[in-house]
C-alpha positions as CSV (number, residue, x, y, z in Angstrom):
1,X,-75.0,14.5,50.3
2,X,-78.7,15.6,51.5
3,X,-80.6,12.9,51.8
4,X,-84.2,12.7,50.2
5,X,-86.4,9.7,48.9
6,X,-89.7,9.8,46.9
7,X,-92.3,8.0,49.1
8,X,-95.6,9.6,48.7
9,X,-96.7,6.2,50.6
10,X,-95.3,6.2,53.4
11,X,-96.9,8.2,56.7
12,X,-93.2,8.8,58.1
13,X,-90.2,8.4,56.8
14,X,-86.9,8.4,59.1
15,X,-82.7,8.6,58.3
16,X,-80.9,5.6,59.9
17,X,-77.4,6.3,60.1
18,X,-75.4,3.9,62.5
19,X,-72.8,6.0,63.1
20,X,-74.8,8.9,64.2
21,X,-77.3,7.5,66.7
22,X,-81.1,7.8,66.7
23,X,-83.0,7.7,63.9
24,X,-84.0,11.1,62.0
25,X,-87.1,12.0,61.0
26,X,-87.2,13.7,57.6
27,X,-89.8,16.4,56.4
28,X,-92.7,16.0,53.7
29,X,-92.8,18.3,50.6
30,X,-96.6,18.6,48.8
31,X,-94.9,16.2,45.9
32,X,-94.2,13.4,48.5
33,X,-90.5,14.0,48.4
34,X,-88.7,13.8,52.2
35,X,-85.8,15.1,52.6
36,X,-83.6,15.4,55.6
37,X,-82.0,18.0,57.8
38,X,-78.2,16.7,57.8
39,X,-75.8,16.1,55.5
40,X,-73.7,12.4,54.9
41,X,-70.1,11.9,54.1
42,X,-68.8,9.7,51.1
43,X,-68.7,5.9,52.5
44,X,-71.1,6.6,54.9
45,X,-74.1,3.5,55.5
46,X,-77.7,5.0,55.5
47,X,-80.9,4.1,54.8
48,X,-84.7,4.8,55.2
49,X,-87.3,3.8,57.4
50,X,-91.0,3.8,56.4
51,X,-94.0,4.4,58.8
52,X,-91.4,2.6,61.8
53,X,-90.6,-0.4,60.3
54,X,-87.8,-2.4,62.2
55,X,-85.8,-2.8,59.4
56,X,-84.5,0.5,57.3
57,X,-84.6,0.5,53.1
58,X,-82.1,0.9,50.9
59,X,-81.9,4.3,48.8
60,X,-83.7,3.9,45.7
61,X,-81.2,5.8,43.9
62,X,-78.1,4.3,46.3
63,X,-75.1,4.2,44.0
64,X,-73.1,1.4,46.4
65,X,-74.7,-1.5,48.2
66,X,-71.3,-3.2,50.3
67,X,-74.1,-5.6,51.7
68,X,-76.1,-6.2,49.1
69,X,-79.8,-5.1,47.8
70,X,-81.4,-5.7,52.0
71,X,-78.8,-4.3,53.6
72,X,-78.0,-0.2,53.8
73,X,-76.7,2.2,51.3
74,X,-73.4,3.9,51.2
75,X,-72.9,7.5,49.8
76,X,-70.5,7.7,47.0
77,X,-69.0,10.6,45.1
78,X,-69.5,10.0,41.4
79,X,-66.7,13.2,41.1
80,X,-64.2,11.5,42.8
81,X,-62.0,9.8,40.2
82,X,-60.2,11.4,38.9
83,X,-60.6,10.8,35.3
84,X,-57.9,10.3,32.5
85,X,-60.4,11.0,29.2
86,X,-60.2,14.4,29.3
87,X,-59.2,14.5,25.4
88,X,-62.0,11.4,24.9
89,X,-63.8,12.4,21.9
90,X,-66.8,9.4,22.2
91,X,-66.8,6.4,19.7
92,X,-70.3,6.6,17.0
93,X,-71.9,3.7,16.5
94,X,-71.6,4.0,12.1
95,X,-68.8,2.4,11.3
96,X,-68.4,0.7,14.9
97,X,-68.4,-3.1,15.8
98,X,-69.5,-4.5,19.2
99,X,-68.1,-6.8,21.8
100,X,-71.3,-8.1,24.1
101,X,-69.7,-9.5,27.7
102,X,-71.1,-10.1,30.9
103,X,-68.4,-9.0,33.9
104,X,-69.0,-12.0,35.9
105,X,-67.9,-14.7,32.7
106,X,-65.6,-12.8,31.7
107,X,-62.7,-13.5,33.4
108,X,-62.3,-16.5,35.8
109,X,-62.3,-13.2,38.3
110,X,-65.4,-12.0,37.1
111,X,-64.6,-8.4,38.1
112,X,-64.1,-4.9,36.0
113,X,-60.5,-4.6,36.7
114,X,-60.0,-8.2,36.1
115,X,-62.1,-7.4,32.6
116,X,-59.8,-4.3,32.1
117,X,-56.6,-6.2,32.3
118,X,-58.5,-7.8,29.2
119,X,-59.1,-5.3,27.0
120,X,-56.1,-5.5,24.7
121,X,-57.3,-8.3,23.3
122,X,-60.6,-6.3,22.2
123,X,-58.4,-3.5,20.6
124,X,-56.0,-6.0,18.9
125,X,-59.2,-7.9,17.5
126,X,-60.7,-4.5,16.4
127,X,-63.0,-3.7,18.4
128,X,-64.9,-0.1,18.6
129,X,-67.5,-0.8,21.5
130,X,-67.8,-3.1,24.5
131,X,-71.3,-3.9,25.8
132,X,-71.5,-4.8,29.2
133,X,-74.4,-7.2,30.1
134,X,-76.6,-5.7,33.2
135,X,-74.0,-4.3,36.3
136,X,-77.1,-3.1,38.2
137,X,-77.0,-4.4,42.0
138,X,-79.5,-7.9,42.2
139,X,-79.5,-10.1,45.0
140,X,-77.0,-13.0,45.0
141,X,-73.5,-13.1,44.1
142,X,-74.0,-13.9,40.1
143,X,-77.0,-13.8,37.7
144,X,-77.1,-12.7,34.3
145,X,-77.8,-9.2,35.7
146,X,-81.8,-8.9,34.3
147,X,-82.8,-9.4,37.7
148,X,-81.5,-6.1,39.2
149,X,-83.2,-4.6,42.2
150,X,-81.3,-0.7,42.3
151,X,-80.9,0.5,39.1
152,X,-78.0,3.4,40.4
153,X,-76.1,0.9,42.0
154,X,-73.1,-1.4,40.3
155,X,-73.3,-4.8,41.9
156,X,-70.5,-5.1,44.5
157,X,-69.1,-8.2,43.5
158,X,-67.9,-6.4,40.5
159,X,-66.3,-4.4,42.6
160,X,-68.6,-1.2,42.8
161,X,-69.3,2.3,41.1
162,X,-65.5,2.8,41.2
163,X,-64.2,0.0,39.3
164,X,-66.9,0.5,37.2
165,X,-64.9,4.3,36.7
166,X,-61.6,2.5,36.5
167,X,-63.4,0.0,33.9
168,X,-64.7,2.9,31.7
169,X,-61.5,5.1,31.9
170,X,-59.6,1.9,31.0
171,X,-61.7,1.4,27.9
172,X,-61.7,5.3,26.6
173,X,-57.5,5.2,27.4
174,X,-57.6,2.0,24.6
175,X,-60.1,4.1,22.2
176,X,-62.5,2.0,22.8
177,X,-66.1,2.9,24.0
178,X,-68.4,1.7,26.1
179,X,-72.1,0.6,26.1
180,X,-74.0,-0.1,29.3
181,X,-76.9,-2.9,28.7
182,X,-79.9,-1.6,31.1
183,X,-83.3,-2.8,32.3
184,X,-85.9,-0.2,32.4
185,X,-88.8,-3.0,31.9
186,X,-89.7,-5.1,35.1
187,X,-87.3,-5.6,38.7
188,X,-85.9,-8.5,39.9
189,X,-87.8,-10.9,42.5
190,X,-85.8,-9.8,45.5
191,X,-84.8,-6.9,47.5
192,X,-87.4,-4.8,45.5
193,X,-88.5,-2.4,48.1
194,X,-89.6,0.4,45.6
195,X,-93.3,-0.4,45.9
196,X,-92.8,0.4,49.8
197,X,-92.1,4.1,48.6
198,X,-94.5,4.7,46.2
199,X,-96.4,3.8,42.9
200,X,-93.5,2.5,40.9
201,X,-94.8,-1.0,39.5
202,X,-98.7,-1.4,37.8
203,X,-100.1,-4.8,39.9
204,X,-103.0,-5.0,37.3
205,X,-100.4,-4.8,34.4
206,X,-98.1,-7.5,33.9
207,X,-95.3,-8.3,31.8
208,X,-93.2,-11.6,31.3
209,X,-91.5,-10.7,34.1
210,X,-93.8,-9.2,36.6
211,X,-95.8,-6.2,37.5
212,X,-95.1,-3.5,34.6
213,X,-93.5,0.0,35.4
214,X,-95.6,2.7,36.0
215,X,-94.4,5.2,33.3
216,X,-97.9,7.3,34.1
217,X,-95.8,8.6,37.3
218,X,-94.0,11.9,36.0
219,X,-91.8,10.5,39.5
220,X,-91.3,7.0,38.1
221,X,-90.4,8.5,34.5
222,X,-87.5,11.0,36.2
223,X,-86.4,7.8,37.9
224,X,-85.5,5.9,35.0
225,X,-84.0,9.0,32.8
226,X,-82.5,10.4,35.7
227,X,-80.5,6.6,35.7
228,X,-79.8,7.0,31.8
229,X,-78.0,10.4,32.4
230,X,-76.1,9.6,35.3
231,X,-74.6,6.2,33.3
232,X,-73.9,8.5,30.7
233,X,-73.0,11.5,32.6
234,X,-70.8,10.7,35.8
235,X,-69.9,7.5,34.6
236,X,-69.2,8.7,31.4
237,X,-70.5,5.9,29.7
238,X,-71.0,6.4,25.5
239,X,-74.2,4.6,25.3
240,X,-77.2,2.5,26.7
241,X,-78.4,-0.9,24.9
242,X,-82.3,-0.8,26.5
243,X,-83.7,-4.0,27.5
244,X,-86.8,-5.7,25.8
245,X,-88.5,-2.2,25.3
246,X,-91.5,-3.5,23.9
247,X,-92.3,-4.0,27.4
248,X,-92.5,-0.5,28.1
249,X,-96.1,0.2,28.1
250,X,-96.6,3.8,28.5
251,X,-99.5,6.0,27.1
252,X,-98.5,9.3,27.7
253,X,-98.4,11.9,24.5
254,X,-94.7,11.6,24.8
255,X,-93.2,8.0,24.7
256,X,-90.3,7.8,27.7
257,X,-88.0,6.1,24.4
258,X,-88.6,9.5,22.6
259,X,-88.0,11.3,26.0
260,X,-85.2,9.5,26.5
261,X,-83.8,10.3,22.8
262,X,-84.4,13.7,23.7
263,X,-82.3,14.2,27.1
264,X,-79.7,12.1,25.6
265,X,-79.1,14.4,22.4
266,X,-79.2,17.6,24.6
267,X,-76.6,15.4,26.8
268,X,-74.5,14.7,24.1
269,X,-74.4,18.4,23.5
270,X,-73.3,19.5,26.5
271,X,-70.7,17.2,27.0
272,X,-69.7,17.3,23.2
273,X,-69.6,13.5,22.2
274,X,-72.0,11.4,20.8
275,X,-74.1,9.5,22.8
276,X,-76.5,5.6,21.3
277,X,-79.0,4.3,22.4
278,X,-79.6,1.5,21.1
279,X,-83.0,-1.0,21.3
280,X,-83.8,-4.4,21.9
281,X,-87.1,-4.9,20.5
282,X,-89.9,-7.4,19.6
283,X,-91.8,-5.2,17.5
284,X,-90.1,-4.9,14.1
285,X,-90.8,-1.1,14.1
286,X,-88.3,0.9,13.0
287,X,-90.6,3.9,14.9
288,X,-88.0,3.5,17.5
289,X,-85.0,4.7,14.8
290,X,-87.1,7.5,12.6
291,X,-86.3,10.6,13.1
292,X,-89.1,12.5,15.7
293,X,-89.7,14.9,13.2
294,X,-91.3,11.9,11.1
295,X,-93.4,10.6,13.8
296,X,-90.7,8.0,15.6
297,X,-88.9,7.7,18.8
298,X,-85.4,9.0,17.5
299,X,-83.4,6.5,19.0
300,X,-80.0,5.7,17.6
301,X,-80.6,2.3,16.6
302,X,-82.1,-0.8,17.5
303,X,-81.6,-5.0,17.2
304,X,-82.7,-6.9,14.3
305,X,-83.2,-10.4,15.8
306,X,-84.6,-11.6,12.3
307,X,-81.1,-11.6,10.9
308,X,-79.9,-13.8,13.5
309,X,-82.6,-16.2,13.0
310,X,-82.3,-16.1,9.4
311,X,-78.8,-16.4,9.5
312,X,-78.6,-19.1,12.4
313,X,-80.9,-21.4,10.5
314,X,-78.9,-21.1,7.2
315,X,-75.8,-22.4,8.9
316,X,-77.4,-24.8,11.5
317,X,-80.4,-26.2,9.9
318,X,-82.3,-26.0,13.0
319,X,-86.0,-24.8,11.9
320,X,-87.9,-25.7,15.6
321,X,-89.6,-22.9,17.3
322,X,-89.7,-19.5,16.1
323,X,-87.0,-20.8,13.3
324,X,-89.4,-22.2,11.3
325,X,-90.0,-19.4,9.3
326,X,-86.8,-18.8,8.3
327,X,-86.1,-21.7,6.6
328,X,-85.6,-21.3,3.1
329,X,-82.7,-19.2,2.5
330,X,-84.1,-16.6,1.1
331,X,-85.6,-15.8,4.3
332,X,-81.6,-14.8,4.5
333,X,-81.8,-13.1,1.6
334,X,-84.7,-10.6,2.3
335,X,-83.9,-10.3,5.9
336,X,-79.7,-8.6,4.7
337,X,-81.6,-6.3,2.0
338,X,-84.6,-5.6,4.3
339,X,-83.2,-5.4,7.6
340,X,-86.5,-7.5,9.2
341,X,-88.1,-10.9,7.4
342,X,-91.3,-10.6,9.3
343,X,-92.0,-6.9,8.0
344,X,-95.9,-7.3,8.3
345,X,-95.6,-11.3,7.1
346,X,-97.3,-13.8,8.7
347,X,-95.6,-14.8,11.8
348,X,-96.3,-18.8,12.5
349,X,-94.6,-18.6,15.8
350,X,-96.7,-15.8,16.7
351,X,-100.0,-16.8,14.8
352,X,-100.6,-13.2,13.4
353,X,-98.9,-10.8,10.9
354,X,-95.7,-9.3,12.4
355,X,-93.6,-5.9,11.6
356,X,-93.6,-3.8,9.5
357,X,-91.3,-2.6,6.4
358,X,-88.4,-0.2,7.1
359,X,-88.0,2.9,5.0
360,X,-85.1,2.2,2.9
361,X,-83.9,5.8,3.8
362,X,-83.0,4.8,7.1
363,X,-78.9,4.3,7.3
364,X,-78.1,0.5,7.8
365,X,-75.8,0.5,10.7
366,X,-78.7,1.5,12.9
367,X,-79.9,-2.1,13.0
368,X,-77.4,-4.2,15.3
369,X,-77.0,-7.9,14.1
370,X,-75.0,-11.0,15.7
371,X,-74.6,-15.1,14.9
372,X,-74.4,-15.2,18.5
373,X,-75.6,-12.9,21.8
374,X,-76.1,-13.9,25.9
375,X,-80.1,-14.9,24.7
376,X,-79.6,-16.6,21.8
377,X,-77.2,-18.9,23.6
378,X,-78.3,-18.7,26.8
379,X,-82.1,-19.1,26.8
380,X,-81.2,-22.8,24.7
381,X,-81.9,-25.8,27.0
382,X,-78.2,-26.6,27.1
383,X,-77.0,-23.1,26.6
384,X,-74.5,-24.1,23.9
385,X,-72.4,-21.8,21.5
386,X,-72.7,-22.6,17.4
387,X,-69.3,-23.6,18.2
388,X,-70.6,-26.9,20.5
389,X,-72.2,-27.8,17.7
390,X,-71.1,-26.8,13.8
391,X,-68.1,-27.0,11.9
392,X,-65.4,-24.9,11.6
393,X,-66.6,-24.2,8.1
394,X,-70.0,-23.1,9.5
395,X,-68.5,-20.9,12.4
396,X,-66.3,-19.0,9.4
397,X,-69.6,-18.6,7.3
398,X,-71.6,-16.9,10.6
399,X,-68.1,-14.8,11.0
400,X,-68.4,-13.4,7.3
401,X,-72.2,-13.0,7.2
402,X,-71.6,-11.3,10.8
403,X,-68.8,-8.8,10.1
404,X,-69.3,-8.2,6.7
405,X,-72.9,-8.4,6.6
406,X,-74.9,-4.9,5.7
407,X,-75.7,-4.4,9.6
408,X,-73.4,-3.2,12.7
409,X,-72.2,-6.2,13.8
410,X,-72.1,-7.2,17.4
411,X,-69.6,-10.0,18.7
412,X,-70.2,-12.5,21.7
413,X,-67.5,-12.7,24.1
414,X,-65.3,-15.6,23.2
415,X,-67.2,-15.9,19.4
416,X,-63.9,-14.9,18.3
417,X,-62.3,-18.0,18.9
418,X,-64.5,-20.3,19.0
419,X,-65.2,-20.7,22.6
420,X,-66.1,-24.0,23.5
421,X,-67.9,-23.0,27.0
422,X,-71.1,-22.8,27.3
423,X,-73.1,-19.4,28.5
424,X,-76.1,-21.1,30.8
425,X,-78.9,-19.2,32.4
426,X,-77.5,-19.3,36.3
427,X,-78.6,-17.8,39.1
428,X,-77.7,-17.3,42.7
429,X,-81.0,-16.7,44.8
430,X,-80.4,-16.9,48.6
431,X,-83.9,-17.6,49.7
432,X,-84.1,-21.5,49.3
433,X,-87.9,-20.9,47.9
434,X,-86.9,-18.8,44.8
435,X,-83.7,-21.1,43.7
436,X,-86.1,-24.3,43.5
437,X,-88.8,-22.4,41.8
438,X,-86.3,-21.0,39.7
439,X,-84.9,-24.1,38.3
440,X,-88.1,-25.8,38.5
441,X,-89.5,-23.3,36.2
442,X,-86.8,-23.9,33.6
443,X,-87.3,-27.7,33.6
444,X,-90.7,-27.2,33.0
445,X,-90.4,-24.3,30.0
446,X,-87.9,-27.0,28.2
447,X,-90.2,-29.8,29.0
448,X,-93.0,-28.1,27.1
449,X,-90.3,-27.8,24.3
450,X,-89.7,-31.6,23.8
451,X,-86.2,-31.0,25.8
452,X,-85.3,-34.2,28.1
453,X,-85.1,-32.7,31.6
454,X,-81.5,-34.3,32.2
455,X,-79.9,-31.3,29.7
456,X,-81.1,-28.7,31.4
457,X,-78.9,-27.6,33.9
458,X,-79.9,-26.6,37.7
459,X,-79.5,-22.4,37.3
460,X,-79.2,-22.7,41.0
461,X,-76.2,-25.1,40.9
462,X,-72.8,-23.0,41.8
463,X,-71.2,-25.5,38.2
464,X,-73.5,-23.9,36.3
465,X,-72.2,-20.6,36.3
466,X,-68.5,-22.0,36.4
467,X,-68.8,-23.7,33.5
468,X,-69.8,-20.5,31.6
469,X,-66.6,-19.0,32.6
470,X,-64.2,-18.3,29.1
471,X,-61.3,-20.1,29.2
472,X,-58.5,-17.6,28.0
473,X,-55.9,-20.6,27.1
474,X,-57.9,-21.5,24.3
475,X,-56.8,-18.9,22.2
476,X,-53.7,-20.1,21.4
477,X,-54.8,-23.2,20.7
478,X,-55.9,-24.7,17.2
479,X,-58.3,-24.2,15.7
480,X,-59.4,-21.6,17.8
481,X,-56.0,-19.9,17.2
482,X,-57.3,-19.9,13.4
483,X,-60.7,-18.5,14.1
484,X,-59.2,-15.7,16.1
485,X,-57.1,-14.9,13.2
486,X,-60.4,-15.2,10.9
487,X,-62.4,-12.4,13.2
488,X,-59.2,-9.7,13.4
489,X,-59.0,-10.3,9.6
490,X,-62.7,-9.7,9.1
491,X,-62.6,-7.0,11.2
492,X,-59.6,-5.4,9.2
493,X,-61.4,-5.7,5.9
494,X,-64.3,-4.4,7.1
495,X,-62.6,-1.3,8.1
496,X,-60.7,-0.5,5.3
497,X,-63.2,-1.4,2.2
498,X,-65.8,1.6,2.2
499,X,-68.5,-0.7,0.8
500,X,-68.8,-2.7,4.1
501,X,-70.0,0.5,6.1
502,X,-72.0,2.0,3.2
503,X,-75.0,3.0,4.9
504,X,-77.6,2.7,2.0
505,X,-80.1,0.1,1.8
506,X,-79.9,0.6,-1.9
507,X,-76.4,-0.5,-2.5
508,X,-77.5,-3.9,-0.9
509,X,-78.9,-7.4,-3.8
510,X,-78.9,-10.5,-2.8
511,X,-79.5,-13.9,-4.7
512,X,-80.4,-17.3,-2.9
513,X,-80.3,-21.3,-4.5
514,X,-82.0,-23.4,-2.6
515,X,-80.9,-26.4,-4.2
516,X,-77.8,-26.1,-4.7
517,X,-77.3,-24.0,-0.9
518,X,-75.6,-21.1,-2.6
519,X,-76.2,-17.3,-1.4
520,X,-74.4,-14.2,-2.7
521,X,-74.7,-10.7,-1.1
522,X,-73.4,-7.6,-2.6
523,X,-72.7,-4.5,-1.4
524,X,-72.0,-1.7,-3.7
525,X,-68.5,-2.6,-5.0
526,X,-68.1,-6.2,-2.8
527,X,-69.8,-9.2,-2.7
528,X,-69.9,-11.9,-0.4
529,X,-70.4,-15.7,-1.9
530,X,-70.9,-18.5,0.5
531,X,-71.2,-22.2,-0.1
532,X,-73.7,-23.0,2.6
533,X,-74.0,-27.1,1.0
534,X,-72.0,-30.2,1.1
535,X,-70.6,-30.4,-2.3
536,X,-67.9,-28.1,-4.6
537,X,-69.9,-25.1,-5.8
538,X,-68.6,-23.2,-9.0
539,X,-70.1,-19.4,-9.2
540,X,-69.7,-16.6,-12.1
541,X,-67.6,-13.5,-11.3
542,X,-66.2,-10.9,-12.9
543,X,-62.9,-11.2,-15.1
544,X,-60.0,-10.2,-13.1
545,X,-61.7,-11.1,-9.5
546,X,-59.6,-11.9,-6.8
547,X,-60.9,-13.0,-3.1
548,X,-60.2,-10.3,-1.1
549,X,-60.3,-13.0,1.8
550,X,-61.8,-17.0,1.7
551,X,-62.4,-19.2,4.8
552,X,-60.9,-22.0,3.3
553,X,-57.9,-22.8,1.6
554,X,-58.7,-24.3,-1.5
555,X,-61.0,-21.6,-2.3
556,X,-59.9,-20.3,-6.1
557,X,-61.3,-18.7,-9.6
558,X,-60.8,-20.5,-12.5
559,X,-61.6,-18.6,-15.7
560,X,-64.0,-15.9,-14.2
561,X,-65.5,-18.9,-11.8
562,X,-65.1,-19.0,-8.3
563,X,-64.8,-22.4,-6.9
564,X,-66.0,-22.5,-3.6
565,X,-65.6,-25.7,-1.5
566,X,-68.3,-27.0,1.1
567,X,-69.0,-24.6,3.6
568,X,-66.9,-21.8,2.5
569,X,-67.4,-18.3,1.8
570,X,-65.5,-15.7,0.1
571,X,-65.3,-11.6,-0.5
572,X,-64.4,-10.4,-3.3
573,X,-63.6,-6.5,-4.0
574,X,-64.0,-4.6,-6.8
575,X,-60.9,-2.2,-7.7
């Protein structure tokens, strides 16, 4: 490898290489590129010095960090492996569902190869795509992984860029692909050295996180598609979930989404498999998924958050917070037929209109829906599951309306079966400072909330992260055992009844009661019926109907009426 580094700030840049002696200056191009005269070996430590500063940077584009985000970079050969997916074809996202983890929760390991040896249990439940929450190297030993520092680099305590191969060859040697969750919006508060190099972050910007990324900087832009392709490209990834991209800010004639959509579709070209991206957004714009030739981004897909809200209230009750709109259930309604609730609706959360509608003609499995995801658990005081706090009846309901729903559905690790551990916002700062202000800062945003300090747990605290750890026994256990069978059986009738992955917005009705806590979704030739009350619920069908599956027992038809218990649902096909 030839070193070179982008630093149009610095005056002088030098190579440190321990192993090779003295410092070596490198030479300045007109572009503010440096590049040096000598060539490193794979596993060798280098890093850069700027304008003779004692201690030497870590590659901006470093792949392997043994010491972590201060200490010095280590070359590694992306070629290396030697692959087994030769005859790997990719996985598309129609028709798929998704399994969200995070590496470091996994397994009581918290490794890829420990989450590897796991991954019969995603093919046996059906699974088509695994997510992985941030791997990008951060400072610490365990964070949720939005706090990365080196966007090229896998964090070591995962076990590096080669078990991240080994993780991804694993996956495509089950049929199974794999989605890489990444952060293109802010950096994380420590071992940032990028502004050192050059213009990478706007100060007079800001974004929830920090300074915004400069995406004026044709350098800055490279620097994040260059990252996108190399995931995709030498890691062989099959897609990219981007982080909070209404955060983006960028004013250039071309967006860097739609530039991104662009390099990814001549990607998936080359390497001839298809290749998501896939949006989390704010905005309810479905810009991001129209076609460039209509004026959008053209990216494969995109979150709808409003179905999960929508659908969480109609299970939970809970209407604090940016629930409260949601309330009634045809919020749940218009928000399965419509893909977003606040399409250009007033917003009371927000205080302004919100959204906007979504052109019918746009496929339905390019909005990604969950009950359950690492925020919508995680960024809760306590940072409890549906499962800490429903019944089972209510769990199976959010299974149905998740699986079967109109949307592609996106799993939680451990929402399969119930998992009764908790996913908590933890950290693991070094610096004493940024742990206290951490945690104070999450006492303080719950405070403001009406949540009693005493439930918030200490992000800082080693238990905290512990305690989000899955605990694999429980799956043979009832009633998780049951729920497990639930989700595989979901799963299976998902994938063999054509009307559940019928991509048309106008084979979708839906009728609500809101007295009587009824709510019926059809989908061309299927229907689901749920029983969302407390009392026996009798519903019209058609003569001959049978429940193709029911999440409870007694659930029956009686003369061309369904009889649905409290909190039950049931599918019926047509044949």
């Amino acid at each position: 490898m030839i070193p070179e580094v982008w630093a149009p700030r610095a005056s002088r840049v030098s190579l440190r290489v321990p192993t090779r002696g003295a410092d070596v200056p490198l030479a300045r191009d007109g572009a503010g590129w440096w590049r040096g005269p000598i060539a490193l070996e794979p596993g060798e430590r280098y890093g850069f010095v700027i304008d003779d500063t004692a201690a030497a940077r870590p590659d901006p584009r470093s792949h392997r960090q043994p010491d972590g985000v201060h200490g010095l970079s280590a070359v590694f050969d992306p070629a290396h492996l030697e692959w087994r997916d030769a005859a790997w074809t990719g996985r598309q996202l129609a028709g798929s569902v998704i399994y969200e983890l995070h590496v470091g929760t996994f397994t009581p390991e918290g490794t890829l190869d420990a989450a590897a040896r796991r991954l019969d249990h995603l093919v046996d439940l059906g699974i088509d795509l695994v997510e992985l929450l941030p791997v990008n190297a951060f400072n610490g030993t365990h964070n949720w992984g939005y706090d990365g520092v080196l966007w090229y680099a896998v964090h070591e305590a995962y076990g590096g860029p080669e078990a991240y191969q080994r993780f991804v060859d694993a996956c495509h040697a089950r049929g199974l692909g794999v989605i890489q969750d990444v952060v293109y919006n802010h950096l994380g508060p420590s071992g940032n050295y990028l502004p050192e190099f050059g213009p990478y972050l706007r100060d007079a910007q800001r974004t929830t996180w920090g300074s915004s990324v400069d995406l004026d900087q044709p350098e800055v832009r490279d620097y994040i598609v260059d990252n996108a392709l190399m995931w995709l490209r030498d890691f062989h990834v099959d897609g990219l979930r981007l982080d909070a991209v209404h955060a983006l800010h960028d004013s250039s004639p071309t967006h860097i989404l739609q530039e991104l959509a662009e390099r990814v579709d001549a990607l998936s070209a080359q390497l001839g498999r298809p290749l998501t991206l896939i949006a989390e957004s704010d905005l309810n714009d479905a810009r991001l998924i129209t076609a460039r030739e209509a004026d959008g981004y053209g990216l494969t897909a995109q979150w709808s958050d409003d179905y999960h809200h929508a659908l969480h209230v109609a299970v939970t009750g809970e209407t604090t917070g940016y629930y409260a709109d949601f309330a009634p259930l045809s919020a749940l309604a218009k928000a399965a037929t419509r893909g977003f609730f606040h399409d250009g609706t007033w917003s009371s959360f927000r205080g302004r209109e919100h959204g906007r509608p979504i052109d019918p003609r746009i496929p339905v499995w390019r909005l990604v829906v969950f009950a359950q995801d690492h925020d919508q658990i995680g960024n809760r005081a306590a940072g409890d599951r549906l499962s800490q706090t429903l019944d089972e009846g209510g769990l199976a309901i959010a299974a149905v309306l998740t699986v079967l729903g109109p949307f592609t559905p996106m799993l939680f690790m451990g929402e399969e079966w119930a998992a009764t551990t908790p996913w908590q916002f933890f950290t693991s700062h070094p610096e004493p400072e940024l742990g206290e202000a951490t945690a104070r800062g999450r006492i303080e945003e719950f405070a403001r909330m009406g949540w009693d300090e005493s439930v918030v747990p200490d992000p800082q605290d080693p238990e905290t992260f512990r305690r989000s750890k899955l605990r694999w026994e429980e799956t043979d256990a009832a009633p998780h055992a049951r729920m497990l069978h639930l989700y595989r059986e979901l799963i299976a009738l998902r994938r063999r009844t054509p009307a559940f992955t019928d991509p048309g917005f106008d084979a979708l009705s839906a009728e609500a009661d809101e007295e009587r806590r009824w709510f019926r979704l059809r989908r061309g030739t299927a229907e689901i019926l749920v029983n969302f009350g407390n009392e026996d619920l009798s519903l019209t069908v058609g003569d001959g109907a049978v429940p193709a599956l029911a999440t409870d027992p007694a659930v029956a038809v009686v003369r061309g009426s369904l009889l649905l218990p409290p909190r039950s649902a049931a599918v019926i096909v047509a044949v």
